[in-house]
N, C-alpha and C positions, 0 to 999 in steps of 0.2 A: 504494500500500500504506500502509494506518494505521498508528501508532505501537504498536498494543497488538499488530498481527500480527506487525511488527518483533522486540517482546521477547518475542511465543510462537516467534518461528524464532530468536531468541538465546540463551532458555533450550533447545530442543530441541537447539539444535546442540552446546552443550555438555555438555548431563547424554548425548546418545546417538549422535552424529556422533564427539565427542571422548569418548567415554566417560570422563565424567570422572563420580567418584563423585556429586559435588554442585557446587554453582556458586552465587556471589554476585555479581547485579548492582544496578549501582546505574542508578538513574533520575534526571536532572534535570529537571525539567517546569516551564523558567520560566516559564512562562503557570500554571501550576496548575491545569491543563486536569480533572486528573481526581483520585479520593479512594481513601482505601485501600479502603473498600467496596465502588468499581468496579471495581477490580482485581481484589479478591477474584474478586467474580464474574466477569468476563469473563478469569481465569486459571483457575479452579476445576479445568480439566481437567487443569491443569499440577500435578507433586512439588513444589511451591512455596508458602514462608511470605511474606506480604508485610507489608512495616512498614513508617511515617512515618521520614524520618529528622528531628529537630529539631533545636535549641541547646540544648536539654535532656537529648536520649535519647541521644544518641554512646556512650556509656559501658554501659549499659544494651545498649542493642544488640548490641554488641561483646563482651561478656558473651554474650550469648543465642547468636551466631552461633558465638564459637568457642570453649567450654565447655559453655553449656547442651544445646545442639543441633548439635553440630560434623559430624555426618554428612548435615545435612540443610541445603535448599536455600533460597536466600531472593533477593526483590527489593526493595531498600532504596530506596524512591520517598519523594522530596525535592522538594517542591513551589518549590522555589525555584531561581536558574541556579547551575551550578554554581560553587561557591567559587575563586580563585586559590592557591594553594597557599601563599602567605602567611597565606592567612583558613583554611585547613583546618588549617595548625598550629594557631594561634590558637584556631578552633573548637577543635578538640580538647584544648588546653590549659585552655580553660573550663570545659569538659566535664569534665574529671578532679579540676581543683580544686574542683568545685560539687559531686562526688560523695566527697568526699573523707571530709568526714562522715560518711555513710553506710557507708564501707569500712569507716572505725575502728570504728563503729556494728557490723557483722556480724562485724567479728574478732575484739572485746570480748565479742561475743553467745556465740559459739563456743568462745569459751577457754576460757570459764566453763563449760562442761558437762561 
């Protein structure tokens, strides 16, 4: 069995096995075997958003999954092995002070209206 029929029985099994309203998994693909365009397509039949995860987008993401679209289901493929959990702090600490600009940027946008 392939990897991509793997995560079509991982998403199945959770959004309708587990009736679970929505599901987010994530993908580590250290060979970086495949792109989010193949996904797309060869998930197409799946309730599912699929996004890059980078050293840039953590934050972004995070946003999108649980505010922007919080009812809705996603698989967050990361072309790289997965981090040790000293490096996803880290990642993530990067992540928040890179966008931190930006925050102040949309809070200041906002206030003013």
């Amino acid at each position: 069995m392939n990897v991509l029929q793997l995560l079509k029985e991982r998403i199945e099994d959770e959004l309708h096995k587990k009736n679970k309203p929505r599901t987010v998994v994530f993908w580590y693909d250290e060979q970086g075997e495949h792109t989010v365009e193949s996904l797309k397509e060869e998930l197409a039949d799946q309730p599912i958003h699929v996004r890059t995860l980078t050293r840039n987008n953590f934050f972004s993401l995070k946003i999108e999954i649980e505010t922007e679209k919080k009812d809705e289901s996603f698989l967050i493929y990361a072309n790289f092995a997965k981090p040790e959990k000293e490096k996803i702090i880290c990642l993530i600490w990067s992540c928040t002070v890179q966008n931190l600009k930006q925050i102040q940027r949309l809070y200041l946008q906002n206030s003013y209206k």
